[in-house]
N, CA, C and O atoms as a GROMACS GRO file, in nm:
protein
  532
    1UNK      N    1 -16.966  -7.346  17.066
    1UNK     CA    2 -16.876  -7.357  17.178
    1UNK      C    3 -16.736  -7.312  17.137
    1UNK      O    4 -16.695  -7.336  17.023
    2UNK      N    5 -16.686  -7.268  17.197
    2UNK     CA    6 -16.542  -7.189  17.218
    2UNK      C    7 -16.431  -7.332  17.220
    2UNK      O    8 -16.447  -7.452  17.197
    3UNK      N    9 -16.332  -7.262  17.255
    3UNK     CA   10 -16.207  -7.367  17.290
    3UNK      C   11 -16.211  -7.425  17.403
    3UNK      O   12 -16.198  -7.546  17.424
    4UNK      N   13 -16.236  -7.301  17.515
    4UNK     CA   14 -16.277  -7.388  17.641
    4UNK      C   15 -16.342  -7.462  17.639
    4UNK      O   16 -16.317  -7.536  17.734
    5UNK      N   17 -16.446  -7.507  17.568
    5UNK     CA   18 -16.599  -7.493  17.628
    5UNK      C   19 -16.617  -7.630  17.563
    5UNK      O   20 -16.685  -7.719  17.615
    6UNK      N   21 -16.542  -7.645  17.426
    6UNK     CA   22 -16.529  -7.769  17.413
    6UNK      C   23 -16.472  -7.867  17.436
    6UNK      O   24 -16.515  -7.978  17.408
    7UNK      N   25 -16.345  -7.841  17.501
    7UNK     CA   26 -16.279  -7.875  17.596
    7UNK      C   27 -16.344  -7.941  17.709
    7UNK      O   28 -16.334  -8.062  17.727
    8UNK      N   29 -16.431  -7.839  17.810
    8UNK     CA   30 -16.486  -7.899  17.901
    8UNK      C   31 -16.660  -8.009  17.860
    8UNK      O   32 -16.722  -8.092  17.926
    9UNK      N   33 -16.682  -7.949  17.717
    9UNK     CA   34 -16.769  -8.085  17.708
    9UNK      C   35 -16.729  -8.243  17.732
    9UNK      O   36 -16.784  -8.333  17.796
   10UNK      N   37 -16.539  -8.237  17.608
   10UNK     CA   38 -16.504  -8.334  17.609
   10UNK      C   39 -16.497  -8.400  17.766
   10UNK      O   40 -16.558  -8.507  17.772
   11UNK      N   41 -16.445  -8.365  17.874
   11UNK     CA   42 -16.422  -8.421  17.991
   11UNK      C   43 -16.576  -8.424  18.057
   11UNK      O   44 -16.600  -8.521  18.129
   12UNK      N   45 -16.675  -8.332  18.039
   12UNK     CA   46 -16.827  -8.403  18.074
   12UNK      C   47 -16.882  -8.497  17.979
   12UNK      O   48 -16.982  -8.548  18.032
   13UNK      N   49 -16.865  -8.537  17.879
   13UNK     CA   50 -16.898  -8.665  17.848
   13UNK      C   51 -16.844  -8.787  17.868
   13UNK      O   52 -16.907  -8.883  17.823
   14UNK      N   53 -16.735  -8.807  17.929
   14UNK     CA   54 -16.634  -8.901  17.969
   14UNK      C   55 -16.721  -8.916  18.124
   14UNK      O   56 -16.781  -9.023  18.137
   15UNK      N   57 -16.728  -8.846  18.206
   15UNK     CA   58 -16.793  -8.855  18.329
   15UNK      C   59 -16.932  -8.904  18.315
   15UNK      O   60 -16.985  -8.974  18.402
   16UNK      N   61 -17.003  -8.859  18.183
   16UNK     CA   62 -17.154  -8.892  18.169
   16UNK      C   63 -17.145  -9.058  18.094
   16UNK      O   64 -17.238  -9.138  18.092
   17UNK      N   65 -17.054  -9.071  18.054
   17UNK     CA   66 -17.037  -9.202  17.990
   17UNK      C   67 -17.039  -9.326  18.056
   17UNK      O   68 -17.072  -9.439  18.022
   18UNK      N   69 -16.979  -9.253  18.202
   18UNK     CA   70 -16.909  -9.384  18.301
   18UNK      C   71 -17.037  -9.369  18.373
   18UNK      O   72 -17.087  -9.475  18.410
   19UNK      N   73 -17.100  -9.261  18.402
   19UNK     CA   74 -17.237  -9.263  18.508
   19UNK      C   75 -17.325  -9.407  18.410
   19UNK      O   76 -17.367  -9.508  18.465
   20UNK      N   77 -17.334  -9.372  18.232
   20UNK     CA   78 -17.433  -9.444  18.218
   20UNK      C   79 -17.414  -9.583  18.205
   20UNK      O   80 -17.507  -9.665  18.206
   21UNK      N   81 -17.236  -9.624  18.187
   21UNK     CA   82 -17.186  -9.735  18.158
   21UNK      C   83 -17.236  -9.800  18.338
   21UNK      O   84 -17.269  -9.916  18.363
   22UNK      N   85 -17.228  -9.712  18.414
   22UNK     CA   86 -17.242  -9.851  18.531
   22UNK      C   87 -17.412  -9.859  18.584
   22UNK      O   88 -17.465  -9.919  18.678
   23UNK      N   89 -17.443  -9.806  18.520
   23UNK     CA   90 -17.618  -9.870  18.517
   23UNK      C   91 -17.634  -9.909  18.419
   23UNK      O   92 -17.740  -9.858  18.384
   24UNK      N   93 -17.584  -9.997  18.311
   24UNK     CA   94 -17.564 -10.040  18.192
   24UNK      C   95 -17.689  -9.976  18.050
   24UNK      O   96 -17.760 -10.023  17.961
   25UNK      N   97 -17.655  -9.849  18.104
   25UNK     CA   98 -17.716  -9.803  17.992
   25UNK      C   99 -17.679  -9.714  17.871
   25UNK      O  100 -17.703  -9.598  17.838
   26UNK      N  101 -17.606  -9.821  17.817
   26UNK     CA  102 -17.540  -9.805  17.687
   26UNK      C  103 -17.555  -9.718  17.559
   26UNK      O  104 -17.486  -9.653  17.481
   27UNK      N  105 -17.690  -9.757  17.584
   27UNK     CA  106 -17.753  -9.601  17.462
   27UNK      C  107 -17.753  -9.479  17.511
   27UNK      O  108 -17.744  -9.394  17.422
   28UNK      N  109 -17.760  -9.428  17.641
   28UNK     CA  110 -17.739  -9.294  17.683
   28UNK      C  111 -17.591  -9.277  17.673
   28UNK      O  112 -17.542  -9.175  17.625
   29UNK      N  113 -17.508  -9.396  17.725
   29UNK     CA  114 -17.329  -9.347  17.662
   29UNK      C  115 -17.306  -9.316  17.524
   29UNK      O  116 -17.225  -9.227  17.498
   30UNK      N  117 -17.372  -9.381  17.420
   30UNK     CA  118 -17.351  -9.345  17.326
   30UNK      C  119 -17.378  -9.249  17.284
   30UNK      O  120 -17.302  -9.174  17.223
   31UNK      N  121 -17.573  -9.219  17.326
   31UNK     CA  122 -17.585  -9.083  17.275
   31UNK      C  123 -17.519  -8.973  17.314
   31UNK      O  124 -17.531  -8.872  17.245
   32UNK      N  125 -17.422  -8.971  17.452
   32UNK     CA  126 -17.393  -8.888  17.464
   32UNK      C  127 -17.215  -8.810  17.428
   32UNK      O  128 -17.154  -8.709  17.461
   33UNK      N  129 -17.190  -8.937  17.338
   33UNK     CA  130 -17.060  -8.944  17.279
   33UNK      C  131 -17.062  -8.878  17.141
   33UNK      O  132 -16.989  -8.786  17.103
   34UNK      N  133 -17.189  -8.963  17.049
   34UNK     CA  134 -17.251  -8.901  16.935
   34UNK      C  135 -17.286  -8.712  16.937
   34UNK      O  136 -17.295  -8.636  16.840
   35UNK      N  137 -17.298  -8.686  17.055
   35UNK     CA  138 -17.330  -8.552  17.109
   35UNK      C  139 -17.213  -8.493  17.095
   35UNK      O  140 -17.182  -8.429  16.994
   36UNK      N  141 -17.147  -8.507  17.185
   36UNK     CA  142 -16.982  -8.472  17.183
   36UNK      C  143 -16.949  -8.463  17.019
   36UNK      O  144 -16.908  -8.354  16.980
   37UNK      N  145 -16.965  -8.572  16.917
   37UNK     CA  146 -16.916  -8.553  16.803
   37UNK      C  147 -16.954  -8.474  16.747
   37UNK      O  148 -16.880  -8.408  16.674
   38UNK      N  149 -17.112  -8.445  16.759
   38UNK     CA  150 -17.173  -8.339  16.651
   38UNK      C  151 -17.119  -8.197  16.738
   38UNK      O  152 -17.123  -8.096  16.667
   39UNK      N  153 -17.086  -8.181  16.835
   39UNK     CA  154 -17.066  -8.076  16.896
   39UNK      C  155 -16.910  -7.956  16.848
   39UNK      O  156 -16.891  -7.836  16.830
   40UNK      N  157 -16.803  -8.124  16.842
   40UNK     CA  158 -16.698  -8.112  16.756
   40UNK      C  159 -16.681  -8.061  16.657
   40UNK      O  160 -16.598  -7.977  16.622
   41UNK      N  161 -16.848  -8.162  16.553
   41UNK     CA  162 -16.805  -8.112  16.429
   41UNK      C  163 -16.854  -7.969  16.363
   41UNK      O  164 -16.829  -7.921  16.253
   42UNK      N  165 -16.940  -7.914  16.481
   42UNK     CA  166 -16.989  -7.758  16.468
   42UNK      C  167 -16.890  -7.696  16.468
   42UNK      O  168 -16.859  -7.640  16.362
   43UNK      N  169 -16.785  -7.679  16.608
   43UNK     CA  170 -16.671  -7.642  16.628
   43UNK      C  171 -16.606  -7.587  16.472
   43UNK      O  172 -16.592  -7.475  16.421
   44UNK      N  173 -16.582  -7.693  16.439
   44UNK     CA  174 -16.467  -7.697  16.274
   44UNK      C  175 -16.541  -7.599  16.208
   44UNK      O  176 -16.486  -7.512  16.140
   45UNK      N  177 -16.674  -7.609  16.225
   45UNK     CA  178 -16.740  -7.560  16.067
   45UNK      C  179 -16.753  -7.419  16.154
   45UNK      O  180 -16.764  -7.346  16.056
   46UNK      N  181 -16.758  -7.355  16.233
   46UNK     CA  182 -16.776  -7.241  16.324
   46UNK      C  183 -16.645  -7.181  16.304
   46UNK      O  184 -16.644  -7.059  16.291
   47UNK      N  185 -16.545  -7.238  16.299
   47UNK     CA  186 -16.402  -7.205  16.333
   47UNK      C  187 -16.362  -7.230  16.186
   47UNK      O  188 -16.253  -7.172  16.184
   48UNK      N  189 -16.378  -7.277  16.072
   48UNK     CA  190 -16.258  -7.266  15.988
   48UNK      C  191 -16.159  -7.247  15.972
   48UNK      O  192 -16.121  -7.140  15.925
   49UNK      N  193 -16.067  -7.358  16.011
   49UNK     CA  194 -15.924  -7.341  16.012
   49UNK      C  195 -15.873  -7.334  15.869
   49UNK      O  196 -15.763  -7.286  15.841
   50UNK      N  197 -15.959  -7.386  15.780
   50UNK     CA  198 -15.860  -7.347  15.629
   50UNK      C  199 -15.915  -7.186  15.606
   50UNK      O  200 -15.885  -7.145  15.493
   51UNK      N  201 -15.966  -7.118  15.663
   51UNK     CA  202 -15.955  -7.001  15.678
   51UNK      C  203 -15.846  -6.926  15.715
   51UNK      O  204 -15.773  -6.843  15.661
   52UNK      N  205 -15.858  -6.990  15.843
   52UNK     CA  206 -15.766  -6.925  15.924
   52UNK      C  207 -15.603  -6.932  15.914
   52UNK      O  208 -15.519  -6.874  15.982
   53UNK      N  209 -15.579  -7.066  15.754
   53UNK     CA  210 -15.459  -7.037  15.725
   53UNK      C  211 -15.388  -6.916  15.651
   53UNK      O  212 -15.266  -6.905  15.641
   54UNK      N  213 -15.465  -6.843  15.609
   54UNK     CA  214 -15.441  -6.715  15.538
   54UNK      C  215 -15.403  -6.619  15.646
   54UNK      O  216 -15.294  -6.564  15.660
   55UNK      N  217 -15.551  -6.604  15.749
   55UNK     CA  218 -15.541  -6.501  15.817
   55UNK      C  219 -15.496  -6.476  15.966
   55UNK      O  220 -15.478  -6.370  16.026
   56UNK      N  221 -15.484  -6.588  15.999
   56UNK     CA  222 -15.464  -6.611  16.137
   56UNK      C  223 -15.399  -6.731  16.162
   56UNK      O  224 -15.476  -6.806  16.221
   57UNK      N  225 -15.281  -6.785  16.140
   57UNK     CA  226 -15.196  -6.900  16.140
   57UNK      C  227 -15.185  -6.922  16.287
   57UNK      O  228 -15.196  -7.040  16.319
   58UNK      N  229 -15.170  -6.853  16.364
   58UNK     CA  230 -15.181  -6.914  16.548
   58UNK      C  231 -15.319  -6.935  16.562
   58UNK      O  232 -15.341  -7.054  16.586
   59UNK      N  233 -15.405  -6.876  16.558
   59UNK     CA  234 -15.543  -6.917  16.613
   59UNK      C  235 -15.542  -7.032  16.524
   59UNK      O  236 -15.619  -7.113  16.575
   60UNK      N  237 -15.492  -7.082  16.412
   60UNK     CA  238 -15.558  -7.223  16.321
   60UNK      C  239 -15.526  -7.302  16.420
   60UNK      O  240 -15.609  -7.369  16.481
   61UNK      N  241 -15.370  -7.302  16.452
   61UNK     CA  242 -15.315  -7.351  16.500
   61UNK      C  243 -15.400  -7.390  16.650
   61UNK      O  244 -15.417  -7.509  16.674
   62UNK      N  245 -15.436  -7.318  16.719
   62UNK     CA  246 -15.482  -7.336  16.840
   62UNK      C  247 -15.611  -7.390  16.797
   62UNK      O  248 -15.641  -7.494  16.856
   63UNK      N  249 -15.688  -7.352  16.718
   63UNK     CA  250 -15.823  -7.441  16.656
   63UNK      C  251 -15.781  -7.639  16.617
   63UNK      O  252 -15.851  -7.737  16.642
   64UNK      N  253 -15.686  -7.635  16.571
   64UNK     CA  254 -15.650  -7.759  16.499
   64UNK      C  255 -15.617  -7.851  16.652
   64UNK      O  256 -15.682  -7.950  16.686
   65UNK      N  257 -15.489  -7.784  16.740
   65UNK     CA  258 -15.488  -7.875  16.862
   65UNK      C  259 -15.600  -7.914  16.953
   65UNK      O  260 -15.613  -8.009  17.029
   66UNK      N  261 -15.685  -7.804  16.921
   66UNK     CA  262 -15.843  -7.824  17.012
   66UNK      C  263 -15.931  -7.946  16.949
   66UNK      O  264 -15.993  -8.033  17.010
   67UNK      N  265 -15.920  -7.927  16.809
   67UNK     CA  266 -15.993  -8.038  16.759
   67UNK      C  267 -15.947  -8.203  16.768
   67UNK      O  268 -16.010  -8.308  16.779
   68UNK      N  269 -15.796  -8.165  16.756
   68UNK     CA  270 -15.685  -8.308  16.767
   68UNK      C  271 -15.695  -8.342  16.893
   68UNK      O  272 -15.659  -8.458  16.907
   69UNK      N  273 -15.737  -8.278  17.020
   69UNK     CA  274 -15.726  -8.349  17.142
   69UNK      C  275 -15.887  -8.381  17.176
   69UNK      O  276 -15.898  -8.474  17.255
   70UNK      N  277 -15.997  -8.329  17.137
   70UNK     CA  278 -16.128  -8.375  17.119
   70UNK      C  279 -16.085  -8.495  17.042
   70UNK      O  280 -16.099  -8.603  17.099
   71UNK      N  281 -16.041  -8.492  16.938
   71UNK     CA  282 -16.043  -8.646  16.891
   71UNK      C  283 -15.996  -8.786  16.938
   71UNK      O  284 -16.033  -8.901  16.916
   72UNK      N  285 -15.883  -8.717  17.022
   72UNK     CA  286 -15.850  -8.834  17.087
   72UNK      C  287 -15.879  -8.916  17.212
   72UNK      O  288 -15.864  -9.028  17.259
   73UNK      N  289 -15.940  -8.773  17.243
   73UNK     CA  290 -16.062  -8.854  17.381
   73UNK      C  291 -16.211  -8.885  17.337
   73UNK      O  292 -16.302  -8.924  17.411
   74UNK      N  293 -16.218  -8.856  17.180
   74UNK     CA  294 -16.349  -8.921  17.154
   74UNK      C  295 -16.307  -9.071  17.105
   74UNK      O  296 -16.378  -9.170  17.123
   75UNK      N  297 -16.178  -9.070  17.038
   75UNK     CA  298 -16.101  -9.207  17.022
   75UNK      C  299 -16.077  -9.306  17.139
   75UNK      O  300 -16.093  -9.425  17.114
   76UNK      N  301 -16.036  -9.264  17.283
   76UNK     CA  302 -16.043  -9.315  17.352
   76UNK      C  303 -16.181  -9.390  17.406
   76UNK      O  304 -16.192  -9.497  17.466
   77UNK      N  305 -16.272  -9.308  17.367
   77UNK     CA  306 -16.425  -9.349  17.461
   77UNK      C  307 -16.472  -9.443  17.403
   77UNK      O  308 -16.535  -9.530  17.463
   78UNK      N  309 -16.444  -9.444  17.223
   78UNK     CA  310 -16.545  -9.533  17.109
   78UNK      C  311 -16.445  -9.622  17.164
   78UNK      O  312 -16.500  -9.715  17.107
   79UNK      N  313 -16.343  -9.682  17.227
   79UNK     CA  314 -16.283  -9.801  17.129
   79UNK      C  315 -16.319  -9.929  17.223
   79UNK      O  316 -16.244 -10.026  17.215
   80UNK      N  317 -16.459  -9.938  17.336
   80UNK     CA  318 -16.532 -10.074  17.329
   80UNK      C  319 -16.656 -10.076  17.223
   80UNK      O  320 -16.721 -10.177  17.195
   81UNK      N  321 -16.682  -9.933  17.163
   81UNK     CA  322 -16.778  -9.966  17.042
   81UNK      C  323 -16.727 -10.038  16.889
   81UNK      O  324 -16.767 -10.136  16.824
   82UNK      N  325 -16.588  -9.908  16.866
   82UNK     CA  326 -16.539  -9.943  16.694
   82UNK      C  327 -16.389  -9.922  16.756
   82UNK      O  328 -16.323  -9.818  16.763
   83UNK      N  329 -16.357 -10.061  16.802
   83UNK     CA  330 -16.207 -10.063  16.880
   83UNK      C  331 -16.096 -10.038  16.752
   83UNK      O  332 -15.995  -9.978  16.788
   84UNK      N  333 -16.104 -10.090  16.555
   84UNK     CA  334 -16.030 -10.102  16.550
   84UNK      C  335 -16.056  -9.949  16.402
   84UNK      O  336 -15.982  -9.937  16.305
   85UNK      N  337 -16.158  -9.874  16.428
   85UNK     CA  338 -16.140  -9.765  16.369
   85UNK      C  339 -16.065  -9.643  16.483
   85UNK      O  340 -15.976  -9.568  16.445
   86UNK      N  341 -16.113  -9.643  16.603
   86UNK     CA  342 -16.041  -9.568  16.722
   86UNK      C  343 -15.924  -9.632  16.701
   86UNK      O  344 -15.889  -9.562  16.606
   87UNK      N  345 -15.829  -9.714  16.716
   87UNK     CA  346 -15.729  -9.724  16.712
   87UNK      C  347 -15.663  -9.731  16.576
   87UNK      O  348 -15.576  -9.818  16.577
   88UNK      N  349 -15.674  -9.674  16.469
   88UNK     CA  350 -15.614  -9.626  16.404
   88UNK      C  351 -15.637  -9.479  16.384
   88UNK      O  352 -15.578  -9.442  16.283
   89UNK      N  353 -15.709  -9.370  16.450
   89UNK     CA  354 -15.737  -9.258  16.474
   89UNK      C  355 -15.634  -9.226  16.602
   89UNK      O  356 -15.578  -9.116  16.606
   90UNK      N  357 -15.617  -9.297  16.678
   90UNK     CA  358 -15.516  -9.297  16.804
   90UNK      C  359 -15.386  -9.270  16.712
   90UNK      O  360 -15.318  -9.168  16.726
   91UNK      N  361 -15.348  -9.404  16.583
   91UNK     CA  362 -15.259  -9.422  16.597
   91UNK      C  363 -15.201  -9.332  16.502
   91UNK      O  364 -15.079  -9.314  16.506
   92UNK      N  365 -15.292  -9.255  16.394
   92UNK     CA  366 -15.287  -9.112  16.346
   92UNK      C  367 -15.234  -8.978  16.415
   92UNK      O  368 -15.161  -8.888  16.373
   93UNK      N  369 -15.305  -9.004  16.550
   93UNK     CA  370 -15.267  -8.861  16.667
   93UNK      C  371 -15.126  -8.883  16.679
   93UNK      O  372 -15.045  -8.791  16.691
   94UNK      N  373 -15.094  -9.019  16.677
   94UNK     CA  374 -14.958  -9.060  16.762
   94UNK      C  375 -14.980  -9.065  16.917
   94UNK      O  376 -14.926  -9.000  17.007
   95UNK      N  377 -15.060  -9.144  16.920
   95UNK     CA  378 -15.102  -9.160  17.114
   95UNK      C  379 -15.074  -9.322  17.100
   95UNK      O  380 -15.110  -9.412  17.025
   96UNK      N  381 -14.994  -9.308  17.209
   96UNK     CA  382 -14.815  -9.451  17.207
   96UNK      C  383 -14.925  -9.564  17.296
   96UNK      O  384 -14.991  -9.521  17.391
   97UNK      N  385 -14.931  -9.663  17.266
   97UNK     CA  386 -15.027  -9.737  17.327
   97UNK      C  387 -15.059  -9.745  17.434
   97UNK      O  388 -15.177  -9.762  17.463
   98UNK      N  389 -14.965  -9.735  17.523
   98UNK     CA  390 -15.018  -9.680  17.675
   98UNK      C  391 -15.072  -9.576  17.703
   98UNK      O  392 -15.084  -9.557  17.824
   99UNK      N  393 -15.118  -9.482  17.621
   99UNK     CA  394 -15.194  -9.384  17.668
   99UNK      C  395 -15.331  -9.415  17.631
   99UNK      O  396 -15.408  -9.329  17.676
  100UNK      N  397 -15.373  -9.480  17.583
  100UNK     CA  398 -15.531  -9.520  17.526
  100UNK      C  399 -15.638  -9.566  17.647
  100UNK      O  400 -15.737  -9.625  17.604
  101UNK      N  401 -15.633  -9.553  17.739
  101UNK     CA  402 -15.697  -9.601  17.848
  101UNK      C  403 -15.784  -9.505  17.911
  101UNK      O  404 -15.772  -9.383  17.905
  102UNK      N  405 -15.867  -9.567  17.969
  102UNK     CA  406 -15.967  -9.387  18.026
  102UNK      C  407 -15.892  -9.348  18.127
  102UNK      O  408 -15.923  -9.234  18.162
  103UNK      N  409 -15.788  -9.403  18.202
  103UNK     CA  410 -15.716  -9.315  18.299
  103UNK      C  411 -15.654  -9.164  18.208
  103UNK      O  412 -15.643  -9.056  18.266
  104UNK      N  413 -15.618  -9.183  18.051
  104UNK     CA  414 -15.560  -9.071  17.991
  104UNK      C  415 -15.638  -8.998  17.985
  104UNK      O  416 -15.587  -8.886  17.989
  105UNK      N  417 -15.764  -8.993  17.975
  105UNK     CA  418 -15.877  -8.873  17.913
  105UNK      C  419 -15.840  -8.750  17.988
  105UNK      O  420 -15.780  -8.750  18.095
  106UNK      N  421 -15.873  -8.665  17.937
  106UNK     CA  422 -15.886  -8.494  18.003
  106UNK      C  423 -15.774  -8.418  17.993
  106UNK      O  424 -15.737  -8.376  17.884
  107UNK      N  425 -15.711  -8.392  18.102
  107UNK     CA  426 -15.600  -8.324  18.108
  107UNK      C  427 -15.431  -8.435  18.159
  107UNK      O  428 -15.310  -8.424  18.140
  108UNK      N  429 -15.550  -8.565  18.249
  108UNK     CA  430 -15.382  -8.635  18.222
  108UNK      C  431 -15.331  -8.681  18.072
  108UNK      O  432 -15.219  -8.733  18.077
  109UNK      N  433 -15.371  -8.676  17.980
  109UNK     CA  434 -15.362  -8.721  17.880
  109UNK      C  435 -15.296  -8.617  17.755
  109UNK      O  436 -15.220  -8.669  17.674
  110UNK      N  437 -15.320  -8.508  17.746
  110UNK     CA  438 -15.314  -8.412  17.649
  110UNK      C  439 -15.235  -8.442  17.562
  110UNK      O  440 -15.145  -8.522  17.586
  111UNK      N  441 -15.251  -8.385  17.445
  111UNK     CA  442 -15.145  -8.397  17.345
  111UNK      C  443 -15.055  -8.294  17.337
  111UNK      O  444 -15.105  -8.182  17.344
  112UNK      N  445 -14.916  -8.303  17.322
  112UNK     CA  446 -14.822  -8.198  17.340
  112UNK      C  447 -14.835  -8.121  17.242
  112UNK      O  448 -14.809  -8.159  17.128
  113UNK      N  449 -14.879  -7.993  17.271
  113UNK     CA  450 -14.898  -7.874  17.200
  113UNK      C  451 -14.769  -7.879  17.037
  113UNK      O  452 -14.658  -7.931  17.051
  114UNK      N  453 -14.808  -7.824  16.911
  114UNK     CA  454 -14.673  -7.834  16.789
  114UNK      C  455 -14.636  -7.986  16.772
  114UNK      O  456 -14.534  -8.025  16.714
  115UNK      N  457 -14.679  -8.024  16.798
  115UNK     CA  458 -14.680  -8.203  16.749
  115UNK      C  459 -14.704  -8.203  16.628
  115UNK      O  460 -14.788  -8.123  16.589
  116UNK      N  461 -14.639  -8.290  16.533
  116UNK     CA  462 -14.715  -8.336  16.412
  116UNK      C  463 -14.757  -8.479  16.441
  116UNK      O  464 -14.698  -8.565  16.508
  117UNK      N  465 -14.888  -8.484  16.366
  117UNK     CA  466 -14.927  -8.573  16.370
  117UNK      C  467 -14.956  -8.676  16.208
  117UNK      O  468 -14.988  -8.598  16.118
  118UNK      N  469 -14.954  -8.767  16.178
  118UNK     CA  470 -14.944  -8.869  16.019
  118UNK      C  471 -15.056  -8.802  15.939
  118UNK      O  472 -15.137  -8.726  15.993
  119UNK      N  473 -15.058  -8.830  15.821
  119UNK     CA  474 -15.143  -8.815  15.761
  119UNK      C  475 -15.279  -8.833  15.755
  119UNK      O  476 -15.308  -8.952  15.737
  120UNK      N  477 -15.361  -8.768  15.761
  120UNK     CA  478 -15.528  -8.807  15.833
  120UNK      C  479 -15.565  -8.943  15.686
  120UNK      O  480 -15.514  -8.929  15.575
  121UNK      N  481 -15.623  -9.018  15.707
  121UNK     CA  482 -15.664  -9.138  15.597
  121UNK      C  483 -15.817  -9.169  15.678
  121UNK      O  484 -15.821  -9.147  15.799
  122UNK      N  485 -15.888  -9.199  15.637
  122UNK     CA  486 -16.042  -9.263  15.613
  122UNK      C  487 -16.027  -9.377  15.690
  122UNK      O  488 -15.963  -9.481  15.672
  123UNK      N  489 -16.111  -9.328  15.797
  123UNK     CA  490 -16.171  -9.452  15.909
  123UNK      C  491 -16.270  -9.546  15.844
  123UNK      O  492 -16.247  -9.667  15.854
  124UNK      N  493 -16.353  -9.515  15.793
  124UNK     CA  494 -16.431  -9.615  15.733
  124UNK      C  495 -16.415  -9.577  15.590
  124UNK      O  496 -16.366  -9.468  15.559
  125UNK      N  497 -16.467  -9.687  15.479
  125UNK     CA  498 -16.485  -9.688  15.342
  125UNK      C  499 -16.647  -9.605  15.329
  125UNK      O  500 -16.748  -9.610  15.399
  126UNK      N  501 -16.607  -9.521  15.191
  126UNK     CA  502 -16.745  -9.480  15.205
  126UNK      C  503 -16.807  -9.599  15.117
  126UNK      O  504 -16.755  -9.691  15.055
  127UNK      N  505 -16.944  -9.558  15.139
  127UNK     CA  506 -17.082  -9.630  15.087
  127UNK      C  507 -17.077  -9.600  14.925
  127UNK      O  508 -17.080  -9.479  14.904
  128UNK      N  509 -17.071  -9.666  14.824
  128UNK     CA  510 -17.112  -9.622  14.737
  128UNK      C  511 -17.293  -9.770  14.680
  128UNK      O  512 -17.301  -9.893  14.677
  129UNK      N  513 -17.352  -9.704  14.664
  129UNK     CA  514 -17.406  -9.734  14.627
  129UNK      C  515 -17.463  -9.790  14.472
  129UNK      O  516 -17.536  -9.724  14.399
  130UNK      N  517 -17.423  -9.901  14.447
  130UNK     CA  518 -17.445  -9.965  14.280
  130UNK      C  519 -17.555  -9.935  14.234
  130UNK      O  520 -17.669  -9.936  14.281
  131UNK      N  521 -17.515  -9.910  14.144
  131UNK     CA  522 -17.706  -9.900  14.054
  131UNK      C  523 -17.737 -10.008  14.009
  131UNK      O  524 -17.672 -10.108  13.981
  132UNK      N  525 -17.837  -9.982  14.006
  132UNK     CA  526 -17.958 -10.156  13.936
  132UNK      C  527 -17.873 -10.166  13.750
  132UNK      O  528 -17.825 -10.091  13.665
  133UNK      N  529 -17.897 -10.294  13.769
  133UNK     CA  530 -17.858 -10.321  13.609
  133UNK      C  531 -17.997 -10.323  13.563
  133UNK      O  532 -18.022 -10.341  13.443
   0.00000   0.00000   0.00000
């Protein structure tokens, strides 16, 4: 998917979320959020923006805000699943606490284009796994 295109996934899964949230079927919202993510994370790996810092510094640029505003409406959607990893991913974007609400998703919401945003840090701890003594 393109820039548009992921764009307009993000705002059809927000609509498919609320269809499945009010027949309370929770696992189709999710799966279809989990969807959205893997869809995202093709995006990145399709697009290489540490590529594109060599060769193309505006398109990174336009790759990086595409991915930063997918994130924050995928931040918005998780946070009755993992309220307090989404909200420190919010609070990474710099999205001011009143904007976290599903009234922000889509286009009322956007993030202002040349923004910086904090330093990205680790939503969850990874797994390491101990070995047997």
């Amino acid at each position: 998917a393109g820039d548009a295109a992921l764009l307009a996934s993000v705002d059809a899964t927000a609509t498919a979320m609320r269809e499945a949230m009010e027949v309370q079927e929770i696992h189709n919202a999710l799966s279809a959020l989990w969807a959205l993510i893997a869809e995202g994370d093709g995006y990145i790996a399709r697009t290489e923006p540490w590529a594109l810092k060599k060769t193309d510094p505006a398109r990174m640029g336009t790759v990086l805000y595409v991915a930063a505003e997918a994130l924050r409406n995928i931040a918005i959607l998780s946070q009755p699943v993992i309220p307090d990893a989404a909200g420190k991913l919010l609070d990474m974007l710099g999205v001011a606490a009143g904007d976290r609400d599903f009234s922000s998703l889509g286009e009322a919401g956007r993030l202002a284009a040349g923004a910086s945003i904090a330093q990205p840090q680790g939503l969850f701890p990874r797994f390491v796994e101990e070995a047997a003594s």
